[in-house]
C-alpha positions in Angstrom: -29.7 20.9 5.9 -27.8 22.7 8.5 -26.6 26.1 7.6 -24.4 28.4 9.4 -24.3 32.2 7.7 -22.0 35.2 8.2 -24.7 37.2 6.9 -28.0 37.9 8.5 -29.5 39.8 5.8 -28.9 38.1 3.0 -30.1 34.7 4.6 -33.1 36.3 6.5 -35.6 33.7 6.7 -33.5 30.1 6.0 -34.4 27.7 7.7 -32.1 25.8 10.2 -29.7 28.6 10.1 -26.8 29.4 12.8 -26.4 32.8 12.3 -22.1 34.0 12.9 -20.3 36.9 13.2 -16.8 36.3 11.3 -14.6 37.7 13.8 -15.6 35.0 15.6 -15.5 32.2 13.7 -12.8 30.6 15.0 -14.6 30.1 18.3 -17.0 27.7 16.5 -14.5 25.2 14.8 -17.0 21.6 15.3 -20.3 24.0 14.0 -18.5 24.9 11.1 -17.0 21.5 9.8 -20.7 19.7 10.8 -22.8 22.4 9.0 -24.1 21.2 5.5 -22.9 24.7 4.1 -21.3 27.4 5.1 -22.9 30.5 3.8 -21.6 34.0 2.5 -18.4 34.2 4.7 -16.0 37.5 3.7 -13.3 36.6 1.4 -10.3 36.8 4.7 -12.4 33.6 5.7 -12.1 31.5 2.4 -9.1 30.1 3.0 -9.5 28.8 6.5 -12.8 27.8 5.9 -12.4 25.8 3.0 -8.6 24.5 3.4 -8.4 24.8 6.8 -11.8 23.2 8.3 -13.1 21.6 5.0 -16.2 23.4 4.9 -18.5 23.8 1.9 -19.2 27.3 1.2 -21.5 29.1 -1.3 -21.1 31.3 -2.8 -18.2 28.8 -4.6 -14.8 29.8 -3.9 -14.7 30.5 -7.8 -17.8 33.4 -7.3 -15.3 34.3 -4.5 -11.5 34.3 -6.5 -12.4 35.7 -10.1 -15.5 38.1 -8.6 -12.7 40.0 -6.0 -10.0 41.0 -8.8 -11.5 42.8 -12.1 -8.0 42.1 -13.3 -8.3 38.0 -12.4 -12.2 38.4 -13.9 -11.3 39.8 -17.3 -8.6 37.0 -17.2 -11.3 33.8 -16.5 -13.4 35.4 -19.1 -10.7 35.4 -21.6 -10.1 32.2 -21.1 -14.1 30.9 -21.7 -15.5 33.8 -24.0 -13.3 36.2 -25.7 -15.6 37.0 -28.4 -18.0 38.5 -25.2 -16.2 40.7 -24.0 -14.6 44.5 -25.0 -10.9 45.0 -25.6 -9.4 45.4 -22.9 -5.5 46.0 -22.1 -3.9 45.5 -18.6 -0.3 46.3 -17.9 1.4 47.6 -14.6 1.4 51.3 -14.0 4.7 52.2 -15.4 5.6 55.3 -17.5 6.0 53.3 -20.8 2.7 51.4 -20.4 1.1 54.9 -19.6 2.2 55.9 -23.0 1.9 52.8 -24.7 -2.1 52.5 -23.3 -2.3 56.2 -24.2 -1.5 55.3 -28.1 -3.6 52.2 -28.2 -6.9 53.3 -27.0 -9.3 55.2 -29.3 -11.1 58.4 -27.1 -13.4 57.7 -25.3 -12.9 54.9 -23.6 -13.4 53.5 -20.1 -10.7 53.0 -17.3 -10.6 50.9 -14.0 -10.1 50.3 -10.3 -9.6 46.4 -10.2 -11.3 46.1 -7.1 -14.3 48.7 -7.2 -17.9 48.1 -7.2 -21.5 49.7 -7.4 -19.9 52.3 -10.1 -17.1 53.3 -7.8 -13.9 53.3 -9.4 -14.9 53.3 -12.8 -13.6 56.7 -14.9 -14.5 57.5 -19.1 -11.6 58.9 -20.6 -12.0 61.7 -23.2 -8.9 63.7 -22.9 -5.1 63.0 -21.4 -6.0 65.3 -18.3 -8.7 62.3 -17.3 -6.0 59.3 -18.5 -3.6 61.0 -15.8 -5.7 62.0 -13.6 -6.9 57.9 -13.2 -3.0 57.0 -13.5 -2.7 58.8 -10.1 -5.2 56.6 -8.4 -4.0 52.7 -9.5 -0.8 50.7 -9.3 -2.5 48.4 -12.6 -3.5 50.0 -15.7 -7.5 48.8 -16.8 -9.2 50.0 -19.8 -11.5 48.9 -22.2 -13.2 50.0 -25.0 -16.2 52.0 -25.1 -19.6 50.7 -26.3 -22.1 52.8 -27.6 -24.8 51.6 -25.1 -27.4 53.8 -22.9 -28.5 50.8 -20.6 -27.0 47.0 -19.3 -28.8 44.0 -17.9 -28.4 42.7 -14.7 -28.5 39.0 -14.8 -29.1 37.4 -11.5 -27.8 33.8 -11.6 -28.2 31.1 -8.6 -26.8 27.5 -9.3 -27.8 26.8 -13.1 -30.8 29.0 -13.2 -32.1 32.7 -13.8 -33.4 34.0 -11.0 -34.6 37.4 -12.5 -33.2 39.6 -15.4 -33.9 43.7 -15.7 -32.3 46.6 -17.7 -30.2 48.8 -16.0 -30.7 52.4 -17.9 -28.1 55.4 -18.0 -28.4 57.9 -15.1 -29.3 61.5 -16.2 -25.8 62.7 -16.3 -24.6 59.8 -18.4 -22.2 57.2 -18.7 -23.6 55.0 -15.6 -26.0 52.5 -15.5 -25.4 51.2 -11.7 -28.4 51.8 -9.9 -26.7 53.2 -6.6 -25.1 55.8 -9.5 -28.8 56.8 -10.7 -29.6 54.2 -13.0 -33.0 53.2 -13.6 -34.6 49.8 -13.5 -36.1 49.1 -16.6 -38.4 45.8 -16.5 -38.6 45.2 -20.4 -38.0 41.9 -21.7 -34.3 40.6 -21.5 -33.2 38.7 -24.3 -32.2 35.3 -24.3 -29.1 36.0 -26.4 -27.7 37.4 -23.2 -29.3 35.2 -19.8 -27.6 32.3 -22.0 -24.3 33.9 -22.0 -24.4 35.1 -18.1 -25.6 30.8 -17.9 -22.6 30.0 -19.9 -19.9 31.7 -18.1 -21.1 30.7 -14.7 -21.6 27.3 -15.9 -18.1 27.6 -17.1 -16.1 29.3 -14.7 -18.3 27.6 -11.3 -19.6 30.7 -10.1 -22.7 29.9 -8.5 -24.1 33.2 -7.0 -23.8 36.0 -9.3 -25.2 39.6 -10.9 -23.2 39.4 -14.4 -23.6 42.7 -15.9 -24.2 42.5 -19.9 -24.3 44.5 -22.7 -26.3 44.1 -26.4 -24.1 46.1 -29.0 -26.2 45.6 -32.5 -27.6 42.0 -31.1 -24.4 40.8 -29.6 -23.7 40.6 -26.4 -20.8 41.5 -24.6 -20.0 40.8 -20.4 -18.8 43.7 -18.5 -18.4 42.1 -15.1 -19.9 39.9 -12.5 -20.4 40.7 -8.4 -20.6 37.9 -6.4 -22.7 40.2 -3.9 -25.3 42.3 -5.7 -27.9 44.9 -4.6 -32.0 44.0 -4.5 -33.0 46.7 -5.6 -34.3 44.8 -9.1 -35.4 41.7 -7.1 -39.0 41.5 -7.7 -39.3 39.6 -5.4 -36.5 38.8 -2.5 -38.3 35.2 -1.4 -37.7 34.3 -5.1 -33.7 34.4 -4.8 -33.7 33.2 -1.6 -36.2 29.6 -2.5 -33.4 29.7 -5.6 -30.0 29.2 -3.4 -32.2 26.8 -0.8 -33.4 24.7 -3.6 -30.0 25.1 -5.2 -27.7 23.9 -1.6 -30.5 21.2 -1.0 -30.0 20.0 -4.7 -26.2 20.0 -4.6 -26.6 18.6 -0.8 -28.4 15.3 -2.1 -26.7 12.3 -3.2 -26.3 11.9 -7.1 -26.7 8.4 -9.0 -28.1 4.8 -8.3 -26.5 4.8 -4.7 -25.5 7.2 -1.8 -21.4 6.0 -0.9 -18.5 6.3 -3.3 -17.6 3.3 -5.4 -13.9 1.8 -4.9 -11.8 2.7 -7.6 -10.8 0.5 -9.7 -7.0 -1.0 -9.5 -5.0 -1.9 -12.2 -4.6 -5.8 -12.8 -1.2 -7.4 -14.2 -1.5 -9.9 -16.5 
């Protein structure tokens, strides 16, 4: 395969690998449409990329579109699993939906940025000073419901596989479970009741590269969000998810079924 990658650490070590800078990527037109894959680009790139010089990227411009919007995220999962995932309500930031948000929710409950990630932007509720206070800082109005949990797995998912699976455990002051917010890595067993639902929902939605963060309320499992770009922290082992995506590009780079060109379709016949 011939790679070209926007991102030097996170495909340190691939073989046959044209490292880029994206500023620049417009200098580099032929490399780009020739390359096998293009690899981790930032999201301004996607569209030129993929429309524009009918590259193949990974992650899949799914992991790209519903991992960049919490809003558009929430939305895709409704659409494949709403029994997984907490009440939400979205509305525009308006004084009636204030209000209307205000009466709805039962305290506490949890409130977001739609584009925040590592813990950032994400606010519990418990009285109106915090609900106004949060109203300040978004034009769209994102809360959910608050489950009684005191750790989350981290689901790491390449292709159709898991690459590794940990608890993520509250930080000392509470409420977060991020690592980069003081969480702790817990190694313990995760159960399969919830790597099958992270397997589902990329399997569903084509996201091919993703940390889907999970929740086990009473044996039931509930998705809180996915990032397309996830921290290693909990990676055992870093040559492990980076075998996973080469096996994973070289698997989807090989030719499927009993021969290698597309078949003619088939035309109608009058009779």
């Amino acid at each position: 395969m011939h790679l070209v990658s926007f991102d030097i650490f996170r495909t340190l070590g691939f073989p046959d690998t044209r490292v880029l800078k994206p500023e620049h990527y417009l200098r580099h037109k032929a490399l780009l449409s020739d390359a096998d894959w293009v690899l981790f680009p930032e999201y301004w790139q996607l569209n030129a990329l993929v429309h524009g010089l009918k590259c193949r990227v990974f992650p899949s411009v799914a992991s790209y579109r519903i991992g960049h919007d919490k809003v558009e995220m929430t939305r895709a999962f409704e659409a494949v699993a709403p029994e997984h995932i907490p009440w939400t309500i979205i509305e525009a930031n308006g004084p009636q939906e204030r209000e209307h948000i205000w009466g709805a929710m039962v305290l506490p409950f949890v409130a977001k940025l739609p584009k925040a990630s590592m813990g950032d932007g994400v606010w519990l509720i418990e009285n109106r000073d915090d609900w106004l206070r949060y109203c300040e800082r978004t034009d769209v109005l994102y809360v959910q419901e608050y489950l009684p949990i005191d750790r989350d797995a981290r689901i790491v998912v390449v292709g159709d596989k898991v690459v590794t699976a940990y608890w993520r455990s509250q930080a000392d002051q509470g409420f977060y479970n991020n690592v980069s917010k003081g969480g702790k890595i817990d190694n313990s067993p995760v159960p399969a009741v919830m790597t099958d639902l992270a397997l589902r929902l990329a399997r569903e939605l084509d996201v091919d590269h993703a940390g889907f963060d999970i929740a086990l309320v009473e044996g039931y499992p509930f998705v809180l969000e996915f990032n397309r770009l996830f921290g290693n922290q909990g990676l055992r082992q870093g040559s492990d998810l980076k075998q996973a995506i080469l096996d994973y590009l070289q698997q989807q780079t090989e030719p499927r079924g009993p021969g290698t060109t597309t078949p003619e379709p088939l035309h109608p016949v009058a009779v």
